[in-house]
C-alpha positions as CSV (number, residue, x, y, z in Angstrom):
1,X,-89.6,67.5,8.7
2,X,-90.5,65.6,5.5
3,X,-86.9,65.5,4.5
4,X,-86.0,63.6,7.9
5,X,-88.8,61.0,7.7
6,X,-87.8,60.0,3.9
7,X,-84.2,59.6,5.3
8,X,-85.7,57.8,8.3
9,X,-87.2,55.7,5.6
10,X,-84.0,55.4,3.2
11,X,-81.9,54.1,6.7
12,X,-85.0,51.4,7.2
13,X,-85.0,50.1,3.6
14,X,-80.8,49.8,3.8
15,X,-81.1,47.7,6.9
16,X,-84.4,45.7,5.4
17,X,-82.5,45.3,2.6
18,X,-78.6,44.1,4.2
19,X,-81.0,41.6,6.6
20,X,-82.7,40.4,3.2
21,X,-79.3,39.9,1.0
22,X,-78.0,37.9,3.9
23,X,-80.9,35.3,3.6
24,X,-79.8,34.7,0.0
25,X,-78.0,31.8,-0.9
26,X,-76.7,32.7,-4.6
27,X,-74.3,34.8,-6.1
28,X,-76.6,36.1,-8.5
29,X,-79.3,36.7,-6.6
30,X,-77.4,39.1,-4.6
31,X,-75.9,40.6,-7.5
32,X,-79.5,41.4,-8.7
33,X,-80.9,42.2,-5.2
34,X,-78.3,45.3,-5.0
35,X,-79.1,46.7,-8.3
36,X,-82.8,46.8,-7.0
37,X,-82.6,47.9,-3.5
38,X,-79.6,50.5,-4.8
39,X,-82.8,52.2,-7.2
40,X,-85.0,52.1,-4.8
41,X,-82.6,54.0,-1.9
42,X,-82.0,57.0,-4.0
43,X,-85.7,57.0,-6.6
44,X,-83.1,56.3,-9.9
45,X,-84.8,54.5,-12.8
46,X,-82.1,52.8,-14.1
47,X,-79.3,51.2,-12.0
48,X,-76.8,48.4,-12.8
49,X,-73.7,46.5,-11.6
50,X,-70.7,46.1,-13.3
51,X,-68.4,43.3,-12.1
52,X,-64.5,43.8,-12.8
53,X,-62.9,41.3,-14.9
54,X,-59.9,40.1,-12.9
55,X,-58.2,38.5,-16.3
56,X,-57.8,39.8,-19.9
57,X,-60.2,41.5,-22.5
58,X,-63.2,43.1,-21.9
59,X,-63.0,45.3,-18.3
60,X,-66.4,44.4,-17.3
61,X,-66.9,40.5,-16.4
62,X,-70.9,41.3,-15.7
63,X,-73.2,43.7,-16.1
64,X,-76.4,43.5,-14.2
65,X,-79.5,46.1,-14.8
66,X,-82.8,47.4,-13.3
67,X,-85.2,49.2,-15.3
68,X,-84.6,48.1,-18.5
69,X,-87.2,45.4,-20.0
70,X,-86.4,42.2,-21.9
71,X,-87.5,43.9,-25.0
72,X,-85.5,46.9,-25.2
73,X,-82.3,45.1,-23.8
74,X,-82.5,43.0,-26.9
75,X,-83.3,46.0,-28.8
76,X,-79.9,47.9,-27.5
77,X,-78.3,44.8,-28.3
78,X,-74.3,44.1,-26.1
79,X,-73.8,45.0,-22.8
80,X,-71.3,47.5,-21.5
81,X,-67.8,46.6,-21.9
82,X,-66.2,49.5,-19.5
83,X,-65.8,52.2,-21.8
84,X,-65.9,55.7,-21.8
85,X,-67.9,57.0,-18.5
86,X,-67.7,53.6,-16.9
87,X,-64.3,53.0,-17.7
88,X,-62.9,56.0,-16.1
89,X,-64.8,54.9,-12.8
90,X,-63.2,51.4,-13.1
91,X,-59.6,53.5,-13.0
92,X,-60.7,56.0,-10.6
93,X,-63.2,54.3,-8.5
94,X,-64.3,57.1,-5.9
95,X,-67.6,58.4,-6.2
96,X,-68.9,60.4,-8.9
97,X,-71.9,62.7,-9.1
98,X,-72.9,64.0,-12.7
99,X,-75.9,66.7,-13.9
100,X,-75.7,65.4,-17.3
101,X,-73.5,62.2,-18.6
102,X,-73.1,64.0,-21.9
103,X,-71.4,66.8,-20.8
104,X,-68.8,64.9,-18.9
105,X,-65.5,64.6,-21.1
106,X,-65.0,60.5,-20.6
107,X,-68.9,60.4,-22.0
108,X,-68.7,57.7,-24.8
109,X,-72.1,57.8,-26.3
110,X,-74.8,55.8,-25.9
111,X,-75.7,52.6,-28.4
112,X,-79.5,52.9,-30.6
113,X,-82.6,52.4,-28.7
114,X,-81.0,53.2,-25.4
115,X,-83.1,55.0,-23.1
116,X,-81.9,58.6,-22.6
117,X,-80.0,59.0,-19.1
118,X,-79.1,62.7,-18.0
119,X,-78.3,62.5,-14.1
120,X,-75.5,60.1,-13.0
121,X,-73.7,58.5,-9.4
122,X,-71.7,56.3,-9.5
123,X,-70.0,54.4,-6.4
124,X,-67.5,51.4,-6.3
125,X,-68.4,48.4,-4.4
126,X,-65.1,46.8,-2.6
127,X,-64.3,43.6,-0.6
128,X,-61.7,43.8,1.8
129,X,-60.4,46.8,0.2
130,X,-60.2,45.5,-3.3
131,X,-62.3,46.8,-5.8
132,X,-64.9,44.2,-7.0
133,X,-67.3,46.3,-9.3
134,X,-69.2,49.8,-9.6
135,X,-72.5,50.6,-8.9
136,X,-74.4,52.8,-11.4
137,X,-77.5,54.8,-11.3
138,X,-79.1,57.6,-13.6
139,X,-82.5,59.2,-13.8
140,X,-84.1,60.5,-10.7
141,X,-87.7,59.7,-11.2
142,X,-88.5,63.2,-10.3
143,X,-86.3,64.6,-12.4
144,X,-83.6,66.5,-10.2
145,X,-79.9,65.7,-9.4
146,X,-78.6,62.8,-7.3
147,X,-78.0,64.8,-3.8
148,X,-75.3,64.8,-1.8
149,X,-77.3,62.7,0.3
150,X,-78.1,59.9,-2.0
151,X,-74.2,59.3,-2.3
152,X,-74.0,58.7,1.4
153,X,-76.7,56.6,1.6
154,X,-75.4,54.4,-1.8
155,X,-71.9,54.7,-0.3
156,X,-72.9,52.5,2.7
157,X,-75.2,50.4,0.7
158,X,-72.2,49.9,-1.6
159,X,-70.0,48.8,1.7
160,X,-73.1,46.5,2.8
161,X,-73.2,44.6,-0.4
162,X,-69.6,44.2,-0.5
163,X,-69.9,42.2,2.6
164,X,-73.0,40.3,1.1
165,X,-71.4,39.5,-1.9
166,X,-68.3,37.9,0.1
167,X,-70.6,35.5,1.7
168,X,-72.0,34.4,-1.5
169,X,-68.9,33.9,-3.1
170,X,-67.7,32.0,0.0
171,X,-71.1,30.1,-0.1
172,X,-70.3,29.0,-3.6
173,X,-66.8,28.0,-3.5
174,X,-68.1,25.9,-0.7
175,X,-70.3,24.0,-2.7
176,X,-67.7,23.4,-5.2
177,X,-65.5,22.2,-3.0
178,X,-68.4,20.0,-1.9
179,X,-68.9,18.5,-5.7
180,X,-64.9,18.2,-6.3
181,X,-64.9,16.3,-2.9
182,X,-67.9,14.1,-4.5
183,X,-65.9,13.8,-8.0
184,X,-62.6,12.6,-5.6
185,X,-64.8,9.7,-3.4
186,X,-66.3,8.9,-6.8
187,X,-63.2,8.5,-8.8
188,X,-61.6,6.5,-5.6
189,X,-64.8,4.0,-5.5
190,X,-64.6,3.6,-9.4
191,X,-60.7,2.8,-9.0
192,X,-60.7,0.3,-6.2
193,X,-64.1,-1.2,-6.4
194,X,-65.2,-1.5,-9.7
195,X,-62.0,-0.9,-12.0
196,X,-60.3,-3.9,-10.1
197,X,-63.2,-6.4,-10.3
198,X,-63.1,-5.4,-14.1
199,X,-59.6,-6.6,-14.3
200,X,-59.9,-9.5,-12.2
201,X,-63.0,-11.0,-14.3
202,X,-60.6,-10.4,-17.0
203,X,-58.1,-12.1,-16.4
204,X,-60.1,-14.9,-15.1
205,X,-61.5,-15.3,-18.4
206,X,-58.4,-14.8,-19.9
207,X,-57.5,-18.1,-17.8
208,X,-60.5,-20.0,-18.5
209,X,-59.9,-20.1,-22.6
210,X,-56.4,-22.5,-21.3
211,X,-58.2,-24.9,-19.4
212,X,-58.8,-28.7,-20.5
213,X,-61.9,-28.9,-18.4
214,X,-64.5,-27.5,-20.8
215,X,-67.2,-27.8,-17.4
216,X,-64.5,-26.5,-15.2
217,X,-64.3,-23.4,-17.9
218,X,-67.6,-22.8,-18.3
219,X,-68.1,-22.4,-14.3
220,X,-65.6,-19.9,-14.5
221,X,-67.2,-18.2,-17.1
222,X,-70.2,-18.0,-15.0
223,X,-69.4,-16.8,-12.0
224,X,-67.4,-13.8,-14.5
225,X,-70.8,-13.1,-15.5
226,X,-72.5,-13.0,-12.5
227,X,-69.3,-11.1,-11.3
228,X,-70.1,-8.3,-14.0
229,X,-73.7,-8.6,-13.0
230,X,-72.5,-7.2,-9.5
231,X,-70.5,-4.8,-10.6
232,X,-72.8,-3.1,-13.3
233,X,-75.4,-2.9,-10.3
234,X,-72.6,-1.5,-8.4
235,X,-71.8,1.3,-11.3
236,X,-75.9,2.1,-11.1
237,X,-75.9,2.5,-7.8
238,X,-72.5,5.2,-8.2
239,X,-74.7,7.1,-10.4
240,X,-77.5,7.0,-9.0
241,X,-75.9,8.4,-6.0
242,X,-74.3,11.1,-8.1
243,X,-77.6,11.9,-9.5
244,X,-79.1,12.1,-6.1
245,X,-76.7,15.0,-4.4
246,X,-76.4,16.7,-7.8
247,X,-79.9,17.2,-8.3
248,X,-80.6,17.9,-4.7
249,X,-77.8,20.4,-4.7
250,X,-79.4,20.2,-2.4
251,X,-82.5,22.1,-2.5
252,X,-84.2,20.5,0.5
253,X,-81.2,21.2,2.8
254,X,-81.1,24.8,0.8
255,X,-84.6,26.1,1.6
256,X,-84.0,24.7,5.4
257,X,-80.2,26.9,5.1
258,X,-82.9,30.0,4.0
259,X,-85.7,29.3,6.8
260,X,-83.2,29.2,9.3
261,X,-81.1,32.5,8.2
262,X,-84.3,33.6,8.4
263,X,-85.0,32.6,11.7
264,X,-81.7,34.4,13.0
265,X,-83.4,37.7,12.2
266,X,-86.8,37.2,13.1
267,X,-89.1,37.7,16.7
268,X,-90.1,34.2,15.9
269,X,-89.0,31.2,13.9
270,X,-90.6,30.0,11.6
271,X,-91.5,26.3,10.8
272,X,-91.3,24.3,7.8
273,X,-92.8,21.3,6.5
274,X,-92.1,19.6,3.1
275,X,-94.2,17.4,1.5
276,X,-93.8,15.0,-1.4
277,X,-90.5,13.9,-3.4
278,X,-88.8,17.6,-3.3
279,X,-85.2,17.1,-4.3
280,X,-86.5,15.0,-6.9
281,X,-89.3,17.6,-8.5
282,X,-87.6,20.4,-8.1
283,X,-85.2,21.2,-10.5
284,X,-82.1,23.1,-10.5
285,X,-83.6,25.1,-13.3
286,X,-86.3,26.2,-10.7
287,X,-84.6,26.3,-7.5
288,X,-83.6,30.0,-7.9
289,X,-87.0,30.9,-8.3
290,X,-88.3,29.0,-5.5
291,X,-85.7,30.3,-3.2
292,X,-85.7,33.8,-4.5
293,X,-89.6,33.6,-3.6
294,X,-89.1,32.0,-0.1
295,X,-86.7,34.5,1.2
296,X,-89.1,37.4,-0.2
297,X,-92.1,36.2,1.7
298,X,-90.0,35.7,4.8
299,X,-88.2,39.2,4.6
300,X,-92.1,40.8,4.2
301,X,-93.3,38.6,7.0
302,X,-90.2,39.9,9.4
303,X,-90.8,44.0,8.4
304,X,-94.3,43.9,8.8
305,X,-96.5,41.1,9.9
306,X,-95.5,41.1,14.1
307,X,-96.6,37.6,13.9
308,X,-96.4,35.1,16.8
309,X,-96.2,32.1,13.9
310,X,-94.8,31.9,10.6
311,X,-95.6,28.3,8.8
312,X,-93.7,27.7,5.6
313,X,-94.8,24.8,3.5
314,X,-93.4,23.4,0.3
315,X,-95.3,20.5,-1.3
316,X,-93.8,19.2,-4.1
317,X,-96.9,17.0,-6.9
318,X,-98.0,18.1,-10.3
319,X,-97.2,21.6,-9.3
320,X,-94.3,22.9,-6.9
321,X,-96.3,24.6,-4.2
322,X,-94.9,27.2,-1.6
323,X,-96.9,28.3,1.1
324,X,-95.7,31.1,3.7
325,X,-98.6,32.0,6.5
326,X,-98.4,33.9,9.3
327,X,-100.8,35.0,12.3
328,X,-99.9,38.3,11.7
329,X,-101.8,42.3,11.7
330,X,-102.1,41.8,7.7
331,X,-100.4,43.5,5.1
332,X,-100.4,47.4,5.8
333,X,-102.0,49.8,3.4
334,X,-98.6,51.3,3.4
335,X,-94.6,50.2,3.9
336,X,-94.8,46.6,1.6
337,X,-92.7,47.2,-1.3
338,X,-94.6,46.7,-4.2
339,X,-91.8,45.7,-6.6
340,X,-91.2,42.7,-4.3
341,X,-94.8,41.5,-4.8
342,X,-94.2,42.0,-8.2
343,X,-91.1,39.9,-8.5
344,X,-92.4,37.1,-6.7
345,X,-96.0,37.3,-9.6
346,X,-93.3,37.7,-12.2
347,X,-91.1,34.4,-11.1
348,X,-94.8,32.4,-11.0
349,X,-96.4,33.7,-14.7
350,X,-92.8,32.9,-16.4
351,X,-93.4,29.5,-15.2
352,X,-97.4,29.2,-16.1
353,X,-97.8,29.4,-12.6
354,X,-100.0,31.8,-10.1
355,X,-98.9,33.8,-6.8
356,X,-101.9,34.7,-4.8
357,X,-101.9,36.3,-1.6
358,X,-104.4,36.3,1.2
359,X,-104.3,39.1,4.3
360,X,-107.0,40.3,6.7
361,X,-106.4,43.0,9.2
362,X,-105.3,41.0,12.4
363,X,-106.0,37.8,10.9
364,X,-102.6,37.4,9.4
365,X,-101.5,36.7,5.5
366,X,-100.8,33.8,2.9
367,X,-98.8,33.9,0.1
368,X,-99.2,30.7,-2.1
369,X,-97.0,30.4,-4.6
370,X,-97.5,28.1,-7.3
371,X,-96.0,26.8,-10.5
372,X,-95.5,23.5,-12.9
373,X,-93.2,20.8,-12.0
374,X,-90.3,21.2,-15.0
C-alpha cells in the first residue's frame, strides 16, 4: 500500500512539475528546474544536465548540477566535458541503470574533492527525436539502487522536459528575432533620417564658405546649426528608445506573460497590479530572480491553496517588492515542497533582501518578497 501512495505521489510531483516548467519563461531556468524536480522524483542527491554540443570540441555544451554547493564546485574545479561514463551515454543514449559507477568499464574516475557517487541512472532527454542532452542522477538518499521504477518515472520526466525545453528555446529565438527586428528599424531610421540630414547640412556648409554675402552665409550657417541641433535630439531620442525596450526586455510585459500562463492552469486567475517605474528599476540582472520567484509562489498557490483570489503585486521604490496573496486554506502541514521555499529565501538573501511568508488555516497566505533595487 505504501509503495502505491509514493508512486501516487511521484505521478503528482511530475505533473506539478511539467505545469510549473511551462510557466517559465527562460532557457535556463528550465534547464535548472529539471535537474531539481528530476532529484526530487527518484530521492537522488546529486543530479545534473548535460547539454550536447552540436559543433566541435568539448561533447558537453552545459552542464547543470543539484546538490553540489558553490564551495565544493569551486573546490572540484572544471565541469564535465563527456568523458568516460558520460561519454558512452552521449554515444548510446538509452537508459542506463548502475549499482556502482566504478565498476562499470567506461568509469573514468572522478576529479579531487568530488563527492563520492556509487548508484547511477542515466536517461537521454530528446526533442523531436533528436538527442538534446542526458540526464544524470547518483546517490539514493537511502542508500539502495535506482529501481526499475525510478527509470520509468525519469523516462517520462525526461520526454516532459524535452517538450519544455522546445518552448524555451522557441521563446528565446523569438525575442531575438524581436531585438534583430529593433537593430533593422533602427539602422533604417539612422540611414534615412539622420545620416541624410548629416549630409545635407554638409554640404550646405560646404556651399556657404563660396558665397559673397558674408550675412547671407552666416544665415546658412545658422540654420546648419539649428539643423544639427534637431538632429542630435533626434539621435537621443533613437537611444533612448533603444534603451527603453532593451531594458524592459520587457519585464513588465514578462511578469504579465508568467501571470497569465499561470492563469491557464489555475481554478482562478489571478490579478496583478504594478506599481512604480518597473521596467526602469528592475534590471535585467534581477529579472530572473524576480520571475523565477513569481512563478514559484503561483505554482504553490495552484497545488495547494483552493483559493477563490490570488492578488499578485509588484511595486517597484528603494526595494523591488513582490507580493503574491491568496484567500486560500493556508499552507498544509504537509505536500509544500520545502526546497521551493528555500529557493525563493535563497534568490532574496543573495540580494540583501528578505522573503517572508504569512499563512493561517482558512485565512489564506502571503508571500512578500523583497530585495534592493540594483
Amino acid at each position: 500500500m505504501q509503495g502505491a501512495i509514493d508512486q501516487r505521489e511521484r505521478l503528482e510531483l511530475l505533473l506539478d512539475a511539467v505545469v510549473t516548467m511551462a510557466t517559465d519563461i527562460t532557457l535556463d531556468g528550465v534547464l535548472s528546474r529539471i535537474v531539481e524536480v528530476a532529484s526530487r522524483l527518484v530521492d537522488a542527491r546529486y543530479a545534473a544536465l548535460g547539454v550536447l554540443n552540436p559543433g566541435e570540441g568539448d561533447r558537453l555544451q552545459t552542464f547543470i548540477y543539484h546538490g553540489i554547493g558553490p564551495e565544493s564546485a569551486a573546490e572540484i574545479g572544471e565541469l564535465p566535458r563527456g568523458h568516460g561514463l558520460l561519454g558512452l551515454i552521449i554515444d548510446q543514449p538509452q537508459p542506463l541503470r548502475l549499482h556502482d559507477i566504478a565498476q562499470h568499464p567506461a568509469s573514468y574516475g572522478f576529479p579531487p574533492h568530488h563527492p563520492p557517487m556509487h548508484s547511477f541512472l542515466g536517461v537521454p532527454v530528446r526533442i523531436r527525436g533528436q538527442v538534446f542532452g542526458n540526464l544524470y542522477l547518483t546517490e539514493k538518499n537511502d542508500g539502495s539502487d535506482f529501481t526499475t521504477e525510478d527509470e520509468e518515472i525519469v523516462v517520462a520526466f525526461a520526454a516532459a522536459a524535452g517538450v519544455m525545453i522546445e518552448n524555451a528555446r522557441a521563446r528565446d529565438d523569438q525575442q531575438r528575432l524581436a531585438l534583430l527586428e529593433d537593430r533593422d528599424r533602427i539602422g533604417r531610421d539612422l540611414h534615412d533620417l539622420i545620416i541624410q540630414r548629416l549630409f545635407a547640412v554638409g554640404l550646405s556648409i560646404q556651399s556657404s564658405a563660396r558665397l559673397p554675402d558674408r550675412d547671407e552665409a552666416a544665415d546658412r550657417l545658422d540654420r546648419a546649426v539649428s539643423d544639427i541641433d534637431a538632429t542630435i535630439k533626434d539621435i537621443r531620442r533613437t537611444i533612448f528608445a533603444l534603451g527603453s525596450r532593451a531594458a524592459s526586455s520587457d519585464i513588465q510585459a514578462e511578469v504579465t506573460r508568467v501571470v497569465e500562463r499561470a492563469a491557464a492552469t489555475m481554478k482562478v486567475r489571478p490579478s496583478l497590479s504594478l506599481e512604480g517605474p518597473v521596467r526602469t528599476l528592475v534590471s535585467p540582472e534581477l529579472a530572473p530572480d524576480l520571475l523565477a520567484v513569481l512563478s514559484e509562489a503561483l505554482a504553490n498557490a495552484g497545488r495547494h491553496a483552493r483559493a477563490t483570489s490570488v492578488q499578485v503585486r509588484l511595486r517597484a521604490g528603494e526595494e523591488i517588492v513582490l507580493t503574491v496573496s491568496d484567500d486560500g486554506r493556508g499552507i498544509p502541514q504537509a505536500g509544500v515542497h520545502e526546497s521551493g521555499l528555500a529557493n525563493m529565501k535563497w534568490r532574496a538573501e543573495q540580494r540583501g533582501g528578505t522573503l517572508t511568508i504569512e499563512s493561517s488555516p482558512d485565512a489564506g497566505t502571503t508571500v512578500r518578497w523583497a530585495v534592493p533595487r540594483a
